[in-house]
C-alpha positions in Angstrom: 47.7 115.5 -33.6 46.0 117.5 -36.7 47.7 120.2 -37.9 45.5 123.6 -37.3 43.0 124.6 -40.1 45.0 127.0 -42.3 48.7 125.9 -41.3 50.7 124.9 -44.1 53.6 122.6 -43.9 56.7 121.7 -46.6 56.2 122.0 -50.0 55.3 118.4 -51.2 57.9 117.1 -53.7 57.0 115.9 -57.1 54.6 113.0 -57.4 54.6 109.7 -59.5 53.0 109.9 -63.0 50.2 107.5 -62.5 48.5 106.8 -59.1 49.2 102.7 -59.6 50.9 100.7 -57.5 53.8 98.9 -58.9 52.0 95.3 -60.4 49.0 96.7 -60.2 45.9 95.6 -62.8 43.5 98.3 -61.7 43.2 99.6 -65.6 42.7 96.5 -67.1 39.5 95.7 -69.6 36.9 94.3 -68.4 33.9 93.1 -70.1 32.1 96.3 -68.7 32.5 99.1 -70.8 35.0 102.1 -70.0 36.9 104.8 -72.1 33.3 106.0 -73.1 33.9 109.1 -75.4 32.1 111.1 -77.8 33.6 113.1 -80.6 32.0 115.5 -83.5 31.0 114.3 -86.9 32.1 116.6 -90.2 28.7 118.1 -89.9 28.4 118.0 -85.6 24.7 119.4 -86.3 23.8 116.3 -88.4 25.9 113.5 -86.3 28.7 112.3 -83.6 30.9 109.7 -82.6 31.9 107.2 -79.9 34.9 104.8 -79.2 34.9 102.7 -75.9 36.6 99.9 -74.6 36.1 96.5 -73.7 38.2 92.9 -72.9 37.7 91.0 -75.7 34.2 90.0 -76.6 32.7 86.8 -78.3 29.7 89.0 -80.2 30.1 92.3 -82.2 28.7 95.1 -79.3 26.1 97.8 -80.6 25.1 101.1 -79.4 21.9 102.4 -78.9 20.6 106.0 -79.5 17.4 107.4 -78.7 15.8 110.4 -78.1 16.2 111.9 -74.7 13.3 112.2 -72.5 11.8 112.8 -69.7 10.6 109.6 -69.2 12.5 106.0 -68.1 10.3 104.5 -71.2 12.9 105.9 -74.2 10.8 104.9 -76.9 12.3 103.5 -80.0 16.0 102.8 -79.4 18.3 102.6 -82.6 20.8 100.1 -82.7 24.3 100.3 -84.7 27.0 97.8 -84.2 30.3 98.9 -84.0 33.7 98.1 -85.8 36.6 97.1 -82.8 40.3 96.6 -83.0 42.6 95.0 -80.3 45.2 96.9 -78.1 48.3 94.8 -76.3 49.4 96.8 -73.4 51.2 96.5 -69.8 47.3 95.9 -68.9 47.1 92.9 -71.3 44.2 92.6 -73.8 42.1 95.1 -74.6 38.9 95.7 -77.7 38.8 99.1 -78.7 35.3 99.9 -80.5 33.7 103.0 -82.9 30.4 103.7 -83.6 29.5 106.9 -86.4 26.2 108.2 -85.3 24.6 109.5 -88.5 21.3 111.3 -89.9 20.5 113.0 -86.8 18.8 116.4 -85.6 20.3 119.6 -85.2 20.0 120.8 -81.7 18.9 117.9 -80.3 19.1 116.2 -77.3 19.7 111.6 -77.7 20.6 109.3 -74.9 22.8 106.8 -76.3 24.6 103.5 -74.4 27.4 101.0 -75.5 27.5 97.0 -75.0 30.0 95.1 -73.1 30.1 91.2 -72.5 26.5 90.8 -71.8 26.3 94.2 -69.8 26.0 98.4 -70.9 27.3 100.8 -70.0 24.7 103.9 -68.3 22.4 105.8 -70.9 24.4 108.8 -71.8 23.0 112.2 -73.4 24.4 114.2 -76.0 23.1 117.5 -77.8 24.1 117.8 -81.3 25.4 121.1 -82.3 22.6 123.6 -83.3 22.6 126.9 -86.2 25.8 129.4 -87.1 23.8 132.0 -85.4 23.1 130.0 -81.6 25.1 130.6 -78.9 28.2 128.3 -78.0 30.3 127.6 -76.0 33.4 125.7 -75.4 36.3 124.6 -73.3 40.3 124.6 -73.9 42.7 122.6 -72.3 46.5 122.7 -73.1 48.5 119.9 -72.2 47.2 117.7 -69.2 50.2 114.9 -69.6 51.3 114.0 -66.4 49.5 113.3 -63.5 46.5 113.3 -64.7 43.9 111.4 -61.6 46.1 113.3 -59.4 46.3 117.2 -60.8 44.5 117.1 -64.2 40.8 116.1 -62.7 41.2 119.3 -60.5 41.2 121.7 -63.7 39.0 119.6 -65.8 35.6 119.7 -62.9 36.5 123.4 -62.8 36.0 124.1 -66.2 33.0 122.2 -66.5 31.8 124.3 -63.4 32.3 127.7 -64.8 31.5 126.5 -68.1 28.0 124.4 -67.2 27.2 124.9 -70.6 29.9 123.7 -72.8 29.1 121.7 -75.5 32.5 121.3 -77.2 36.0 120.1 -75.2 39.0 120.9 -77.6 42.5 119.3 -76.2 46.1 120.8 -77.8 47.6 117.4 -77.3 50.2 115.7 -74.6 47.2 114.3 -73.1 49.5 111.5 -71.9 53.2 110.9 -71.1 53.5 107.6 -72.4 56.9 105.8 -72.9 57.4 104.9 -69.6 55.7 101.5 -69.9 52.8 102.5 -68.2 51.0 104.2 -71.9 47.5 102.3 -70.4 47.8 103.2 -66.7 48.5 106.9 -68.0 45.6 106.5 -70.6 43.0 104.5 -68.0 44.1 108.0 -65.4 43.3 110.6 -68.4 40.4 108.8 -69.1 38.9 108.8 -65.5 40.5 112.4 -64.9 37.8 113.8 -68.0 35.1 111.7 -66.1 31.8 112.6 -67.2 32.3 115.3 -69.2 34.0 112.9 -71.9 31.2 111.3 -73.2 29.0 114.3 -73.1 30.2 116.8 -74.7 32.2 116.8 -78.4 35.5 115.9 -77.7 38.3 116.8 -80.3 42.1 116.2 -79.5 44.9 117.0 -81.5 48.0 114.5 -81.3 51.2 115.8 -79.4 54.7 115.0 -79.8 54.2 112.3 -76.4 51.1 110.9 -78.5 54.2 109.3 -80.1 57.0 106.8 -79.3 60.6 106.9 -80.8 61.1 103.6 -82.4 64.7 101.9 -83.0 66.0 104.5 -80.4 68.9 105.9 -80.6 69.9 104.1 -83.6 70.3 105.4 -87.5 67.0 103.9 -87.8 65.4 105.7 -85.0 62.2 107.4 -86.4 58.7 108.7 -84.5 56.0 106.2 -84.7 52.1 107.1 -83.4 51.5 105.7 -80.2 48.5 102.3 -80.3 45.9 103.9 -78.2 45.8 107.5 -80.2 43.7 105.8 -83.6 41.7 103.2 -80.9 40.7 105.8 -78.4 38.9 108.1 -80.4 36.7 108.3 -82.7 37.3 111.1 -85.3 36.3 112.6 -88.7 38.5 110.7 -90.8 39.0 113.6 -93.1 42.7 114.4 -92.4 45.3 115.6 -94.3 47.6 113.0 -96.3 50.4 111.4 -94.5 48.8 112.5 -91.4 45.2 111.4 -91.9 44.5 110.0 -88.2 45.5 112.9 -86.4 44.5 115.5 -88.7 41.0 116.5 -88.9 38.3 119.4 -89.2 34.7 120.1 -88.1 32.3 121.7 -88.2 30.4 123.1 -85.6 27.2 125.8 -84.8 29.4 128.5 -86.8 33.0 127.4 -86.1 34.7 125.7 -88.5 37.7 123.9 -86.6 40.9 121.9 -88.1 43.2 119.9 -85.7 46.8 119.7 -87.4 49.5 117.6 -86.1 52.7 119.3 -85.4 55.2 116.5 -84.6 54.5 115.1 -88.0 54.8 118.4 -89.4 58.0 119.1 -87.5 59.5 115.3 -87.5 58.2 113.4 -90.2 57.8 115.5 -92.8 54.5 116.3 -93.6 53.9 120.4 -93.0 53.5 121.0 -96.7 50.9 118.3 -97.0 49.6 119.3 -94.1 49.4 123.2 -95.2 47.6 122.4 -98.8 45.2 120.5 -96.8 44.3 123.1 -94.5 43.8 125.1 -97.4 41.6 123.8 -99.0 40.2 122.9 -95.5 39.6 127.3 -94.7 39.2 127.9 -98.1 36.1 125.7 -98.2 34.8 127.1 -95.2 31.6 129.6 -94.7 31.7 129.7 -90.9 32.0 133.2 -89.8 34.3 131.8 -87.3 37.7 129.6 -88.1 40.2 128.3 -85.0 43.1 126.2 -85.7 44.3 123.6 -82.9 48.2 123.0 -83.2 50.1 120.9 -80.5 53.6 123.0 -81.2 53.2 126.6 -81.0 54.5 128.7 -83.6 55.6 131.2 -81.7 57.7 129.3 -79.4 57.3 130.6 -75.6 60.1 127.5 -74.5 63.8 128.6 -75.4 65.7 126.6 -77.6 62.8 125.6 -79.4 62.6 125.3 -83.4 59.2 125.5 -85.1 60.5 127.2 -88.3 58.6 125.2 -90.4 55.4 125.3 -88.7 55.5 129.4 -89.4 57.2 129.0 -92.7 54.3 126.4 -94.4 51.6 126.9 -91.9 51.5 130.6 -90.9 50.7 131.9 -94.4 47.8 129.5 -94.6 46.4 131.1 -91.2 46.9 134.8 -92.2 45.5 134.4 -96.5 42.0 133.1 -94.8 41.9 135.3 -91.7 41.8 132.9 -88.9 40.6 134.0 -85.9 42.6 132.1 -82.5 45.3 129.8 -83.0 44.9 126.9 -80.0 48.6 125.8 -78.8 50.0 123.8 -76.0 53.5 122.0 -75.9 55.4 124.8 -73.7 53.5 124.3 -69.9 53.6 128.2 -69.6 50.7 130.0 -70.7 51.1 132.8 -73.2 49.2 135.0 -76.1 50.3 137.2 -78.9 49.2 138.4 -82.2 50.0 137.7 -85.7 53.1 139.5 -87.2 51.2 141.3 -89.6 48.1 142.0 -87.4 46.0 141.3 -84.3 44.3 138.0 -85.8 45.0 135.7 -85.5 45.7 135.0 -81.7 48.4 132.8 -80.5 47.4 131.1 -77.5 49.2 128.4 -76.0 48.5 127.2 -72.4 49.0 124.3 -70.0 46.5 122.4 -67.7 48.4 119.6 -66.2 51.3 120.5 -63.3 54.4 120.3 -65.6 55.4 123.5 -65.6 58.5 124.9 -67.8 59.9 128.5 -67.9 59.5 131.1 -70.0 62.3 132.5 -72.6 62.9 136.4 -72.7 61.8 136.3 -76.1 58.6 135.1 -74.7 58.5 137.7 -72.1 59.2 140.0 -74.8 56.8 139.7 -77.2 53.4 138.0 -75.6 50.9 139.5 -73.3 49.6 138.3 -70.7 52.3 135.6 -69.7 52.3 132.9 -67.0 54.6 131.0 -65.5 54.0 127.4 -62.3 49.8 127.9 -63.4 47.4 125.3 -64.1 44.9 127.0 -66.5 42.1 126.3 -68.7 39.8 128.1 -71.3 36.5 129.0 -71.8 35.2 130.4 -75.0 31.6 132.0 -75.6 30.1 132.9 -79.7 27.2 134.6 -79.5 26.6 135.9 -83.0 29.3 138.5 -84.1 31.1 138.3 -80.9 33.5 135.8 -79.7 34.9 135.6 -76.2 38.2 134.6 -74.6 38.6 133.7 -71.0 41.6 132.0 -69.4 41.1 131.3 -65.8 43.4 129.2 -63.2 42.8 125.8 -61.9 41.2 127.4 -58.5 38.5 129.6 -61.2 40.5 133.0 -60.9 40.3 134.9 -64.5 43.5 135.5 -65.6 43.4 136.7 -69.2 40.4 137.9 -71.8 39.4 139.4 -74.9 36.4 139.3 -77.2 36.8 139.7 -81.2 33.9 141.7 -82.9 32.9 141.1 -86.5 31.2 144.1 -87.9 28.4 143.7 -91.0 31.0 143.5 -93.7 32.9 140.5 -91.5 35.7 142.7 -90.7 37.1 141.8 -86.9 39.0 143.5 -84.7 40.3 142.6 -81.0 39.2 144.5 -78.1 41.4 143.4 -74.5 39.5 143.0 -72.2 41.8 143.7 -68.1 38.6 144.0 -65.7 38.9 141.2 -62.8 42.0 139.3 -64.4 44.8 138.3 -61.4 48.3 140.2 -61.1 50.9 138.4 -63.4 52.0 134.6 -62.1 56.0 134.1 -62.2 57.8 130.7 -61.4 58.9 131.5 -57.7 61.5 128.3 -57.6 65.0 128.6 -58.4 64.8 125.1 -59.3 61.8 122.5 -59.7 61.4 119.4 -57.0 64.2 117.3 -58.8 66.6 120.1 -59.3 66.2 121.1 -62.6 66.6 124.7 -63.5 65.1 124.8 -66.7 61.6 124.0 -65.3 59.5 125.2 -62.3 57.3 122.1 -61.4 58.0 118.5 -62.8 
């Protein structure tokens, strides 16, 4: 017998990582095309970028680009062939390939479609960024990670439905697990979790600290190593920060200028003053009214026991000499938000949209406002000329944070909060997550 409408039962307890059955091949290549994703050029007003996948194929595949229309006819159809590079994994053999769309329109709408093995993929559009002074706006998504078919998906078609109108996806990193020998099941789930809005809208990911593997483990030779798919998957500005050129990057786009670091090499390899020089020369470079910073690691840690020193020590001073304006985290699985020590700007934001869920520290509680605690969220971020707002909103579309930062005539900003219609404060209620540990609230 059905359980009445309303009635609610046990509390489920914590789910496998991927939905795939033990031996299963579900995510293997094909010669159809999958992994279809589009990411920004330098310039996003002038170009883009796409990486998909394939099996192995006997001929060099191509994309085509045309204008979009409304007609089925598309007119003349541009071809570019692509550059590929194999991937071994649990799923076997797969042919990673990378097209850079160049020379194009600002503000414009193109259809474009990949090759497979004598098959494409559907016709696909994408707008390219328009002018500094038209409206944007953009989507935020801290750590998806685990579970991503299963919980991710939820909070990813909710963003796009509040946010119809986002042209810009920016990721803080952990978008997978891995390390568990199923890195392409989890890859294949993330993949189909981001569904269509993937390769539609710019997408721009920064590498997190499970975008890596620990090679020679536990071992004096143990060292962190950048996982196979991370440099296939994507295809991104190339324009990165040396020692950490593949998952370092900047942009820019309609007024934002925007530059992806890479903590865990900052943190664990070594590379935070490199990575600090680039970045600025990256913001001193830059005439975009508007600058955010994407940083897996936040540097104000909201996790106890957690050590980003150097991030605030090499990094910070970059951030407050040019003025940045929001600081884009992840890495903890609690949501929280601060200012800078020495001022309101820039913000410190780090949130989480997959169900991994840790707890916060008192410091945490202490210095950041709002906080949140066992909450899938996700970001939605308007500029319409000398405003910019913040909204964080739950996986279910309830607004639970927002501010707006005003830039007067002279480019002076300030931050005005913004409490109207946000949700009472959201607390892990759990002594203990699923498995029993107390140091999280959902695993």
């Amino acid at each position: 017998m059905m359980a009445a409408a309303g009635a609610v039962g046990a509390a489920p307890a914590a789910e496998p990582n991927t939905q795939v059955p033990a031996g299963s091949r579900h995510y293997a290549a094909t010669g159809f095309p999958d992994r279809i994703v589009a990411s920004p050029a330098q310039d996003a007003a002038q170009g883009f970028a796409v990486a998909w996948r394939t099996s192995p194929l006997s001929a060099v595949p191509q994309l085509e680009l045309a204008l979009a229309g409304d007609s089925p006819d598309l007119g003349q159809v541009r071809a570019l062939e692509a550059r590929s590079g194999l991937l071994q994994s649990e799923n076997g053999v797969s042919q990673h390939h990378r097209v850079d769309v160049q020379g194009l329109l600002p503000d414009t709408l193109y259809a474009y479609r990949v090759q497979g093995q004598d098959t494409w993929s559907a016709w696909h559009h994408f707008r390219t960024a328009g002018a500094a002074g038209q409206p944007l706006t953009l989507l935020y998504f801290g750590d998806t990670q685990n579970k991503n078919l299963s919980h991710v998906s939820r909070v990813i078609r909710q963003g796009w439905q509040i946010a119809p109108d986002a042209r810009l996806a920016l990721f803080a990193g952990d978008l997978v697990s891995g390390g568990d020998g199923e890195d392409d099941n989890e890859w294949g789930e993330w993949f189909a979790a981001g569904g269509w809005l993937l390769p539609g809208m710019a997408v721009a990911p920064a590498a997190g600290n499970h975008e890596y593997f620990e090679e020679f483990e536990d071992t004096p030779q143990e060292r962190r190593v950048l996982g196979r798919h991370w440099p296939l998957s994507f295809a991104l500005p190339g324009n990165g920060a040396p020692g950490a050129a593949s998952t370092t990057y900047w942009f820019d786009y309609q007024g934002i200028r925007v530059a992806i670091l890479d903590g865990t090499s900052a943190l664990d390899l070594g590379t935070a003053k490199m990575q600090a020089d680039w970045l600025e020369e990256v913001l001193g470079s830059s005439t975009q009214p508007w600058n955010i910073v994407v940083v897996h690691q936040p540097l104000y840690p909201l996790r106890a026991e957690r050590d980003t020193s150097v991030l605030a020590t090499q990094i910070r001073p970059v951030l407050q000499r040019h003025k940045v304006d929001l600081v884009l985290q992840g890495h903890d699985h609690t949501y929280g938000r601060r200012g800078d020590d020495s001022g309101a700007l820039p913000q410190y934001i780090s949130s989480v949209a997959g169900p991994k869920q840790y707890r916060l520290s008192p410091q945490a509680r202490g210095t950041m406002k709002p906080t949140a605690e066992d909450t899938q969220l996700f970001q939605v971020l308007r500029v319409d000329g000398a405003r910019l707002h913040y909204r964080a909103y739950t996986v279910t579309g309830r607004l639970y944070d927002a501010f707006e930062i005003l830039r007067d005539t002279g480019g002076a900003k300030r931050l005005g909060e913004i409490t109207e219609g946000r949700i009472a404060p959201r607390d892990c209620p759990r002594a203990v997550s699923p498995k029993g540990r107390s140091d999280r609230c959902w695993e």
